[in-house]
N, C-alpha and C positions, 0 to 999 in steps of 0.2 A: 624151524629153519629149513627151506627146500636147497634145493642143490646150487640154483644159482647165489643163494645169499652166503651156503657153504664156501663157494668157490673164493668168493669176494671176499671174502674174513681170509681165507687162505694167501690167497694174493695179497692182502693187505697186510699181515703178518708176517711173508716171508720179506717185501718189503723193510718193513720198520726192521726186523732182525738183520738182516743185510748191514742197516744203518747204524746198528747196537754200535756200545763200547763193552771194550772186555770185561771181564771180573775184574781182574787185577791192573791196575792198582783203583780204577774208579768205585767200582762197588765197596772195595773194602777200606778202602779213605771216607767213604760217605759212613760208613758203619762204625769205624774208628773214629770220626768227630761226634757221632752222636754219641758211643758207648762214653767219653771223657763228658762230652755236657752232660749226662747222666748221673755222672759218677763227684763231677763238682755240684752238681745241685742237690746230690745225696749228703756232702761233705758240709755243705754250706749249713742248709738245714740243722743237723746234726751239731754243728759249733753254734747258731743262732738262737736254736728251739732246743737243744739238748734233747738225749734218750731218754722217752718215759718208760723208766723201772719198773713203777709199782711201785707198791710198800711191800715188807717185807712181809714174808710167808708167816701166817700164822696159825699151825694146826690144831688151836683149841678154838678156834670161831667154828658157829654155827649158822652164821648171816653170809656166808659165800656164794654166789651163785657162777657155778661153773659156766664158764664159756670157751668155744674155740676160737680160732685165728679163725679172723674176720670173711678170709675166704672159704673156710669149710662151713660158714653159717646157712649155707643152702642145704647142705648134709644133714647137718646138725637138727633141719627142721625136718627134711624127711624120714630121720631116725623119730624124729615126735610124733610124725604123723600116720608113721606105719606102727601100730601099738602092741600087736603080738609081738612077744619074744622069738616064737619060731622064725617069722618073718625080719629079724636083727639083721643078720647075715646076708640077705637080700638087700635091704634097705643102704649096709653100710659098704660091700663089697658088690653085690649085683647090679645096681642101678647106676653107678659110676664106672665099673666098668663094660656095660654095656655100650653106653656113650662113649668112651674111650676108644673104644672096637667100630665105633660106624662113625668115631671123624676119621681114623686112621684108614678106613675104608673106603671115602668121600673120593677119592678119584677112581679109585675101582669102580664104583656103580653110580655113579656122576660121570657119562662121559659126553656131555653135550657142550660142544664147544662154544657155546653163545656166553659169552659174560656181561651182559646189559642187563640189573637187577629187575627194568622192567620188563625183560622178556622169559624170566624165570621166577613166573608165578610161587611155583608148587616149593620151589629153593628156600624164598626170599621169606614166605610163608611158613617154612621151620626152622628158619635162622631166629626168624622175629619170636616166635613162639619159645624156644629154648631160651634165646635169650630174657624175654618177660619172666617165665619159670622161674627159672634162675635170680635175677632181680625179686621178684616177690616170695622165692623162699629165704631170699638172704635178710628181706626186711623183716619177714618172720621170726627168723631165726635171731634177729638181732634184736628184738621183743620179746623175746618169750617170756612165761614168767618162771621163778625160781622152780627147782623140781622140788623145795621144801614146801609150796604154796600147794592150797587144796582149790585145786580149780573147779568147782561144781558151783550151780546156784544156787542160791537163798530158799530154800521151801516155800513155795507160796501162805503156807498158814503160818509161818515166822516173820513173813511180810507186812502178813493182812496184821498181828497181833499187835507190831511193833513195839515200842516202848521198852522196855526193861525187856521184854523176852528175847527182841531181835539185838539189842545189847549183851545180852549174855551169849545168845548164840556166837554171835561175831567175835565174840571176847576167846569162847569155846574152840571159835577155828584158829585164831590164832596161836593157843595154847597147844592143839593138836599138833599144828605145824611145827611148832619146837621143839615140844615134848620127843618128838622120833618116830612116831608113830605110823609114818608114810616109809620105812627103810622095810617094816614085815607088813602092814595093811593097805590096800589101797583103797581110797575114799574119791569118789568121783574120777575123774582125768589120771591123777598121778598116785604112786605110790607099789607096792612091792605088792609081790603074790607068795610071799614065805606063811603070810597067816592070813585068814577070812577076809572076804572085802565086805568092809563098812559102811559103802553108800547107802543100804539101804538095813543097818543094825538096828533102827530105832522099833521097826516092824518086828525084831525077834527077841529085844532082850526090854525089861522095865528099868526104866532111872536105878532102882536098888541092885538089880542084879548086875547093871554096868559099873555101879560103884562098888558093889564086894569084886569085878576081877579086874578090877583097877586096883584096889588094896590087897585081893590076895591071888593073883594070878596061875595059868600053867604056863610052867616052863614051854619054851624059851622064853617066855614074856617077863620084861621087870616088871615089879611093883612099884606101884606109885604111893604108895601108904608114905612116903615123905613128902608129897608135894603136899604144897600149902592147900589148906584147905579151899580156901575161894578160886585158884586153879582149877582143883580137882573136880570142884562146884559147875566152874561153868565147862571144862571137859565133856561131864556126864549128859549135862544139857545140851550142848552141842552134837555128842553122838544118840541121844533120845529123839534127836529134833530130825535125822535121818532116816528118813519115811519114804 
């Protein structure tokens, strides 16, 4: 913007303000009939469609998959996709309020007074961009899968064999995922760092020796010598098939 198109936006401005109406009572009669059409189309809703509950809380399920309010589900994906625990703290306090500090900021180091979106390239270009961000971590986040799921792929030679082996295997992750085994191991994407990670166990232990510390384990670890046998079966197969 050079100086004459300054001036002109200037002029034009003191203008229209010249010609304003007060705050009071016009601005605040506009805001006071929207806040009530607001607040009846909340009411209406709510008598029409009724508040979804839920079902009641049940803390012996093992099929829950934790989610937040719908708005924090952009968070939520950046907490997934930043994967070191050092890095938590960053992820859940740093990166939000970062952003909280440079909108609060935004007229402090914004002082160009042009507001035509097409003449503020570089503006309108990281509006659109946070905003996209934002949109496609929420759709993420609204996807994701359970943290009890073993998110890794199929071994290629569990592929190639298929039949009965790639059956057992998939039977095997399933088993895993329930069993608990993701809360001390982690196996591919998800799972804890209290004990060994698993993704790749098949290379250090043999089917038998994974079956004697499934039945007779070190502490902290439960033993499994009660699960049914055909569990345990395809368990063992399924962490042997981890190469």
């Amino acid at each position: 913007m050079n100086q004459r198109e300054k001036e002109a936006y200037l002029r034009e401005y003191s203008i229209l303000k010249s010609q304003g109406k007060p705050f009071f009572p016009y601005a605040v009669a506009k805001d006071a009939i929207m806040a009530i059409v607001v607040m009846v189309s909340i009411i209406a809703m709510a008598v029409v469609f009724g508040a979804e509950l839920g079902p009641k809380v049940d803390p012996t399920t093992t099929t829950y998959t934790p989610r937040p309010e719908w708005y924090f589900y952009f968070l939520f994906e950046v907490l997934r996709v930043i994967k070191p625990s050092s890095l938590t703290p960053l992820a859940a306090i740093g990166v939000p309020t970062i952003a909280m500090i440079l909108l609060f900021l935004l007229p402090f180091y914004d002082r160009s007074p042009e507001r035509r979106p097409e003449r503020r390239p570089i503006a309108m270009a990281a509006a659109l961009f946070t905003i996209a961000s934002m949109a496609f971590l929420t759709y993420e986040g609204a996807h994701a899968g359970s943290p009890n799921e073993i998110e890794m792929p199929t071994p290629p030679a569990v592929v190639a064999a298929g039949g009965e082996t790639l059956k057992m295997f998939e039977d095997g992750r399933q088993v895993t995922a329930q069993s608990g085994c993701l809360a001390c191991h982690k196996i591919g994407e998800n799972g804890g760092t209290l004990g060994p990670d698993l993704s790749t166990i098949g290379n250090r232990l043999a089917r038998q020796a994974l079956e004697r510390t499934l039945i007779n384990p070190t502490a902290p670890m439960p033993s499994y010598a009660e699960m049914p046998a055909e569990k345990r079966a395809a368990l063992v197969e399924f962490l042997a098939q981890l190469k």
